[in-house]
C-alpha positions as CSV (number, residue, x, y, z in Angstrom):
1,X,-36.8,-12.2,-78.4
2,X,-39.1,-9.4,-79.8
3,X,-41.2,-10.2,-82.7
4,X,-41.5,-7.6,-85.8
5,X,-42.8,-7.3,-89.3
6,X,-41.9,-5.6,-92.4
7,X,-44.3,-3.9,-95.0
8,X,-44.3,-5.4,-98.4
9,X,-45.3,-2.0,-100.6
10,X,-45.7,-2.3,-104.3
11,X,-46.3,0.8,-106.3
12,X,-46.2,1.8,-110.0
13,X,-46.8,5.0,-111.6
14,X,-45.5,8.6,-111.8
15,X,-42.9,9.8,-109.3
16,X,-45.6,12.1,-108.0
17,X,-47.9,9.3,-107.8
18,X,-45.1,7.1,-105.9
19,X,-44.7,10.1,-103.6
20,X,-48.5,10.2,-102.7
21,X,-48.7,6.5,-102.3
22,X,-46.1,6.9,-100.2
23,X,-47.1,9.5,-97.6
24,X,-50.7,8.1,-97.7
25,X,-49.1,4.7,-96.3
26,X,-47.3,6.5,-94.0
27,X,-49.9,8.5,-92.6
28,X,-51.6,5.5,-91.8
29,X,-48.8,4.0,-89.9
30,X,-47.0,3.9,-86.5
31,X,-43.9,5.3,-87.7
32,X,-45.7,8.4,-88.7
33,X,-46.0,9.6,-84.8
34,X,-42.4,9.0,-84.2
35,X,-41.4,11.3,-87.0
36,X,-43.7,13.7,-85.9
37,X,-41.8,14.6,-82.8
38,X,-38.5,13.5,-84.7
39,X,-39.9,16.9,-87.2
40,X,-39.3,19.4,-83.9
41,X,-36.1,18.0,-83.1
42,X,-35.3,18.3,-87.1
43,X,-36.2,22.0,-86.9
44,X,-33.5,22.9,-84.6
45,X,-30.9,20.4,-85.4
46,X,-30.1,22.3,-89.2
47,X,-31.0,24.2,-91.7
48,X,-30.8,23.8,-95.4
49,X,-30.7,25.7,-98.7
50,X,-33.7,24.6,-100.6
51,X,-32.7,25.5,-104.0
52,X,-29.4,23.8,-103.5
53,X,-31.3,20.8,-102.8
54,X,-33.0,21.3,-105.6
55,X,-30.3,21.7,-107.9
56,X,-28.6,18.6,-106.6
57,X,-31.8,16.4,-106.6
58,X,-32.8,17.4,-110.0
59,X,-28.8,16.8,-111.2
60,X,-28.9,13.6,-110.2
61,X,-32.8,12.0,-109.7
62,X,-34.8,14.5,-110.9
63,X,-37.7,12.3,-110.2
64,X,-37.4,12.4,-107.0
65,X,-38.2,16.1,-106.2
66,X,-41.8,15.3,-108.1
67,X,-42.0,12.7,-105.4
68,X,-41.4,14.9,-102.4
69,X,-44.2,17.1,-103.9
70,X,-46.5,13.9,-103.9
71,X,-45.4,13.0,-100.5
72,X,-45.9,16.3,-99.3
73,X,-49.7,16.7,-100.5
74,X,-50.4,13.3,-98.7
75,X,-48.6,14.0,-95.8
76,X,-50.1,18.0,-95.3
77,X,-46.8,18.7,-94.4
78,X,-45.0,22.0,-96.3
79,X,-43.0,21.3,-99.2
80,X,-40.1,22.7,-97.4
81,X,-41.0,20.6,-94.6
82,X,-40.8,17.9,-96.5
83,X,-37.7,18.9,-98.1
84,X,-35.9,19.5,-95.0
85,X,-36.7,16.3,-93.2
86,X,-36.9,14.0,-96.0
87,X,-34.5,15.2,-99.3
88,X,-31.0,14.0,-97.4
89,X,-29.9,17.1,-97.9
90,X,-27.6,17.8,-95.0
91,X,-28.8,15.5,-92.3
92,X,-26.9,13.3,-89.7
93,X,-26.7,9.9,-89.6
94,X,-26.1,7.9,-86.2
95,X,-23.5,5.3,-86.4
96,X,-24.2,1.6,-88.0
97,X,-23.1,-1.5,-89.2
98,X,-23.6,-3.5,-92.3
99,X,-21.8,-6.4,-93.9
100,X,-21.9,-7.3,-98.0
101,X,-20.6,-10.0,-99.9
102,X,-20.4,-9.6,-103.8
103,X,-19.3,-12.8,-105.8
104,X,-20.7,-15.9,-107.2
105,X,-23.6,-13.5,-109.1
106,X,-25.0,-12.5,-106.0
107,X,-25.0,-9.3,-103.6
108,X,-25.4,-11.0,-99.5
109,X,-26.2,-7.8,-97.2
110,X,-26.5,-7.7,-93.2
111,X,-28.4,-4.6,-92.7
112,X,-27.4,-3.2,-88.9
113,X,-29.0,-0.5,-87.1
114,X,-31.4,0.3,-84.1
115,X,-34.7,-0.9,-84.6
116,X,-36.3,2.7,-83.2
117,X,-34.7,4.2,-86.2
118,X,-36.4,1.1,-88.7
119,X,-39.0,2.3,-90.8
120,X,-39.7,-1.4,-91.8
121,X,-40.5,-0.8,-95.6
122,X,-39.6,-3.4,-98.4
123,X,-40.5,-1.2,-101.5
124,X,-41.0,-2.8,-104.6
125,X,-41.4,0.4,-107.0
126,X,-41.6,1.2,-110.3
127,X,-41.7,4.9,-111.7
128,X,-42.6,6.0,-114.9
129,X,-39.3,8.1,-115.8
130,X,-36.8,5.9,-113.6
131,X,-35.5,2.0,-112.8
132,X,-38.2,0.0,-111.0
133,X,-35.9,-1.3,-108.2
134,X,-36.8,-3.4,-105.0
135,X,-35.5,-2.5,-101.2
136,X,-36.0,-1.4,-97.9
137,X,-36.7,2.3,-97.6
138,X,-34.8,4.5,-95.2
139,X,-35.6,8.4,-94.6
140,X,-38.9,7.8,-96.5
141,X,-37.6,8.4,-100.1
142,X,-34.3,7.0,-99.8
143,X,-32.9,3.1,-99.7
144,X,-31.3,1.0,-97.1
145,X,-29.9,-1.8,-99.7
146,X,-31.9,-2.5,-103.5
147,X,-31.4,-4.0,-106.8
148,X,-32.7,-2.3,-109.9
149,X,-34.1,-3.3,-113.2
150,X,-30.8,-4.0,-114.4
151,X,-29.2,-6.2,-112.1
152,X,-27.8,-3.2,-110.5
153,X,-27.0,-4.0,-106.4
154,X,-26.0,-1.1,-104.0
155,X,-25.9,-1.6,-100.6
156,X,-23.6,1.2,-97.9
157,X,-21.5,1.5,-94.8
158,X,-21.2,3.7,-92.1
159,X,-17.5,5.0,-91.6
160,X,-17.6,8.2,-89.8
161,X,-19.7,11.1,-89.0
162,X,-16.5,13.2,-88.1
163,X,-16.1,16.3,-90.7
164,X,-19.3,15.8,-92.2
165,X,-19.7,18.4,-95.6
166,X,-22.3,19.9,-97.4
167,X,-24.1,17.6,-98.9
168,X,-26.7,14.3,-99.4
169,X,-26.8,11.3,-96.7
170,X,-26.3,7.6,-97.9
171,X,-30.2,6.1,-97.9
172,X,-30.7,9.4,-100.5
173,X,-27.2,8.4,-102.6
174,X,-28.4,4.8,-102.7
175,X,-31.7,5.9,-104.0
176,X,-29.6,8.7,-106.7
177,X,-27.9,5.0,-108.2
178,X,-30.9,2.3,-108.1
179,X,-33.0,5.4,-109.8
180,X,-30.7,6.3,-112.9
181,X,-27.4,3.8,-113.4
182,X,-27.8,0.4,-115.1
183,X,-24.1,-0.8,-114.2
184,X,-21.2,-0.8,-111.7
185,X,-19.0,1.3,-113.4
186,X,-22.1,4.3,-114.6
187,X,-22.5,4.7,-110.4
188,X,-19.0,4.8,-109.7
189,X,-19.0,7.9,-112.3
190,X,-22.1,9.1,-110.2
191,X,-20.8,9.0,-106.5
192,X,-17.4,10.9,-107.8
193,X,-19.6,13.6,-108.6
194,X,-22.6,13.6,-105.9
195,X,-21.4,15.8,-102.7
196,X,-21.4,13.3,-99.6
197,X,-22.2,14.2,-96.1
198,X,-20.7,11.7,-94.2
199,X,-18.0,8.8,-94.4
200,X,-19.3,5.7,-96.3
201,X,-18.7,3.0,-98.2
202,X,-21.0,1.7,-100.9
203,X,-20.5,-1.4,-102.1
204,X,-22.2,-1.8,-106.1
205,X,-22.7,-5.0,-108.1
206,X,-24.3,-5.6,-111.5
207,X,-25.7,-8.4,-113.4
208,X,-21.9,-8.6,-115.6
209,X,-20.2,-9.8,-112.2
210,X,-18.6,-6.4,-112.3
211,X,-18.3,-5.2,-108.5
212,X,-16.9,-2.0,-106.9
213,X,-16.0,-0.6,-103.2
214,X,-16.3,3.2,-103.3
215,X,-14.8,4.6,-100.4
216,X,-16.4,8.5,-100.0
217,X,-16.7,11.0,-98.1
218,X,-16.9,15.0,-98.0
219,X,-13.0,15.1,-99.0
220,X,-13.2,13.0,-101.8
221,X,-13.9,9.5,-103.2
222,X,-11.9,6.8,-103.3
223,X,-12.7,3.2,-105.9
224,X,-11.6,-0.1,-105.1
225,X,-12.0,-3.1,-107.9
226,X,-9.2,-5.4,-107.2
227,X,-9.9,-9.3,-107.2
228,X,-10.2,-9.2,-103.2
229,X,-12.5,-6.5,-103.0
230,X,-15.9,-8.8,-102.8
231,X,-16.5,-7.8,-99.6
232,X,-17.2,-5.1,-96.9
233,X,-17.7,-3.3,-93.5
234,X,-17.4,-0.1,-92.2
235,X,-13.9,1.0,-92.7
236,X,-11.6,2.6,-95.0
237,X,-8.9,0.6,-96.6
238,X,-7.0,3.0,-99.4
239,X,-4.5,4.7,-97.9
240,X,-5.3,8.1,-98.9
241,X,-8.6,7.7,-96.9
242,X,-6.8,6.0,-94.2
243,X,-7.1,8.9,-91.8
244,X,-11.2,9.1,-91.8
245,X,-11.8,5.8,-90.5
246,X,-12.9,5.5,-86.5
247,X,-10.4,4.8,-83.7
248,X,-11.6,1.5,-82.9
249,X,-11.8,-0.6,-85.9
250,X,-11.2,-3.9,-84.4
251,X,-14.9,-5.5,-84.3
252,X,-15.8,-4.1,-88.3
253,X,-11.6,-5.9,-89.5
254,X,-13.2,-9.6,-87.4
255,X,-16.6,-9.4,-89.2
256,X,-15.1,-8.8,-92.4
257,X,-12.8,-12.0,-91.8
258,X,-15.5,-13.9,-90.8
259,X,-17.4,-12.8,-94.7
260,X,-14.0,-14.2,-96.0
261,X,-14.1,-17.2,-94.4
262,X,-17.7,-18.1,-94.7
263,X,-17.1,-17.1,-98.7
264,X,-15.2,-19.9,-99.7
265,X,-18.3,-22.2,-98.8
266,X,-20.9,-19.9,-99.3
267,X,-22.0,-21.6,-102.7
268,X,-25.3,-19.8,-103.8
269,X,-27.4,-17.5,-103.2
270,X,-29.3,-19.1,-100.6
271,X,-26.2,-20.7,-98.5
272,X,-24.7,-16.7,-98.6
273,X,-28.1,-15.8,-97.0
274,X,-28.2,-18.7,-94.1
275,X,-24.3,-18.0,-93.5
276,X,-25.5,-14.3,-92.6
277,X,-28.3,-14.8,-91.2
278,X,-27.7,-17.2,-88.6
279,X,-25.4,-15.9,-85.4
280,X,-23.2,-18.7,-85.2
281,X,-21.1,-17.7,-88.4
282,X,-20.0,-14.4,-87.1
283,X,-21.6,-11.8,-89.9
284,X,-24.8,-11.4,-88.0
285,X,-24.7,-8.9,-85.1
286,X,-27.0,-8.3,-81.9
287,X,-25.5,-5.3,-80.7
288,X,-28.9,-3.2,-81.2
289,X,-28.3,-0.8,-78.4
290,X,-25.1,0.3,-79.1
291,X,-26.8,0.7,-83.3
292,X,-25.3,-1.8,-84.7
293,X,-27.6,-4.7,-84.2
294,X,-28.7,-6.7,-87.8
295,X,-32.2,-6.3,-88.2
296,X,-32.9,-7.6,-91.8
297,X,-30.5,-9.6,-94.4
298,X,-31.1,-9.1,-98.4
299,X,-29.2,-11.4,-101.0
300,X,-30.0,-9.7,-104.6
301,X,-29.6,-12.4,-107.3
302,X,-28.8,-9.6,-110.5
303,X,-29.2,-12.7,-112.7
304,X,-32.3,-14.2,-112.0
305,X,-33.7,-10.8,-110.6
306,X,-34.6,-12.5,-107.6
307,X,-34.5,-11.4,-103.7
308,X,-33.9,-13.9,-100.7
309,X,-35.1,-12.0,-97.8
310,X,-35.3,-12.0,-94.2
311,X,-36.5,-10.2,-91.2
312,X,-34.0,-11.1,-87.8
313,X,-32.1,-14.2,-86.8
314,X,-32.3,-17.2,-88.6
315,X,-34.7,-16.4,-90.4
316,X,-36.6,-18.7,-92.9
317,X,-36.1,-16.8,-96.4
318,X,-39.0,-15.0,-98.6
319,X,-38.2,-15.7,-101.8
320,X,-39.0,-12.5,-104.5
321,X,-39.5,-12.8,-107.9
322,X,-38.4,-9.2,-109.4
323,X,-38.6,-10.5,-112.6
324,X,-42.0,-11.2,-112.5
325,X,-43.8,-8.4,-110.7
326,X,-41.8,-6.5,-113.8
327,X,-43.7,-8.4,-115.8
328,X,-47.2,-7.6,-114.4
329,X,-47.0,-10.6,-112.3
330,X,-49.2,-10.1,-108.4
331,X,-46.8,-10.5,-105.5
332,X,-49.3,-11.2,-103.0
333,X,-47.1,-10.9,-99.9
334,X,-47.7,-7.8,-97.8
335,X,-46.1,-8.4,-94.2
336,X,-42.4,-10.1,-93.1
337,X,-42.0,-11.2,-89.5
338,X,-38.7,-12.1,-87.7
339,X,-37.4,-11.9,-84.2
340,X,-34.4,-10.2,-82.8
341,X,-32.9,-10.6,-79.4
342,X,-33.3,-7.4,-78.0
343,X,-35.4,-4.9,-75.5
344,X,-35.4,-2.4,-77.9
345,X,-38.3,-1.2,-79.6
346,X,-39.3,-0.8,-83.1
347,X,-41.0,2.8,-83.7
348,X,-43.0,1.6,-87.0
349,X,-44.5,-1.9,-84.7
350,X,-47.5,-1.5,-82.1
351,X,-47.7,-4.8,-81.6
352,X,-48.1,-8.0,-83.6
353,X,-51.0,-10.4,-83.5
């Protein structure tokens, strides 16, 4: 078993503010090396139209360009630098997992990835011009999974890479909805019109019950709302989007059977998280060298703005009170530690007293 932690960051202020928080934190941190050398590969790999980002960025979250300039000061990095490697603007992502269940006024979320990829951020952020909205950061400005001020829940799931298109990656799209939409149905309107890279689904939930499977891609968007759809993986189901889903499908169709089994007993908030977080139900995975290993689990309580939360296997769960912090409320927890069962390291952990 290999031990990690999480950071617990809290920040409030102006977007730019957020963004020099941000790179000053990061600076400061393990991860920061890694990305360094990630930055040459970066340079080579593609190429971007700035002004198209910004067009898109400011369509969408204008906020968040101000925080790439904050980031960017901290960070001594070029704005376009920044822009490049940190906008989602055109940029690959590696194959994952990910599991969600959305019923019962609660959003349960397996996070799976490779930990060398982890930046091991739990963000609990609150801009002046935008949602406050607490989750785990991914691509620096983006978001793994969240929940917003208003009960809003998004979490995603890799499909594809195949035919990828012009446009933003999923940790930047998540960030686009927990930033400016207050329900279900006002970031279903948003992912029809923001241009997706790759083949996800994102799976929304608000504080109404209302839930949503978006099925989208760079040739189009797909919604799914029927009664059944509480839960997800990583393929396509509509028909019309039948064709962009992977050849081997088997492992994501079992996990998502083994969410509808465990549903039906899966109570509250706090049974959801113990019935993903522990191995022996079949949700959580330790495949972490083949990048689909779960590394934290999330269950966003829309009603009771509150966050059950996790690091590894069977874990014992960190209870966070949203609600509060909103309120001006200290949250004095800084670190999250869980184990995983794995060799592989994480890039943001030296070691761990």
């Amino acid at each position: 078993m290999q031990r990690f932690h999480i950071d617990v960051i809290k920040g409030k202020g102006s977007y730019y503010q957020l963004g020099q928080q941000a790179g000053a934190l990061f600076r400061d941190s393990p991860l920061y090396d890694t990305h360094l050398k990630r930055r040459e590969k970066s340079k080579k790999a593609y190429r971007m139209d700035v002004k198209k980002a910004e067009s898109h960025i400011k369509c969408f979250a204008p906020g968040l360009w101000d925080e790439l300039h904050g980031l960017s000061e901290n960070l001594n990095w070029g704005f376009e630098e920044v822009v490049h490697e940190y906008s989602g603007w055109q940029q690959d992502w590696i194959k994952s997992g990910c599991s969600v269940l959305m019923k019962n006024g609660y959003f349960a979320r397996n996070y799976d990835y490779h930990p060398k990829t982890y930046e091991g951020r739990l963000m609990i952020w609150q801009p002046v011009n935008g949602y406050a909205s607490i989750g785990v950061a991914g691509r620096m400005i983006g978001r793994i999974d969240g929940m917003n001020e208003k009960g809003l829940c998004v979490g995603f799931h890799f499909v594809n890479r195949k035919n990828p298109g012009e446009g933003f990656t999923c940790s930047v799209i998540a960030r686009f909805l927990l930033d400016r939409c207050a329900t279900t149905a006002e970031a279903v309107e948003m992912l029809k019109e923001i241009p997706h890279r790759h083949a996800f689904n994102y799976t929304l939930y608000d504080v109404a019950g209302n839930r949503a499977v978006v099925e989208a891609s760079a040739l189009g968007v797909s919604v799914r709302e029927d009664a059944n759809d509480f839960a997800c993986t990583n393929h396509f189901e509509t028909p019309e989007k039948l064709r962009e889903n992977r050849y081997q499908l088997t492992e994501s169709k079992e996990r998502l059977q083994h969410i509808f089994e465990q549903s039906a007993s899966a109570g509250g908030p706090l049974e959801a998280f113990y019935r993903f977080n522990d191995p022996s139900f079949g949700i959580f995975k330790k495949n972490y060298g083949s990048w689909s290993g779960t590394i934290h689990t999330a269950v966003y309580d829309p009603v009771n703005m509150k966050v059950y939360f996790g690091a590894g296997e069977n874990a014992v769960p960190l209870e966070i009170n949203f609600k509060e912090w909103l309120a001006g409320e200290r949250y004095p927890v800084t670190k999250i530690f869980g184990e995983v069962d794995t060799k592989e390291r994480f890039s943001h952990v030296n070691s761990i007293s």
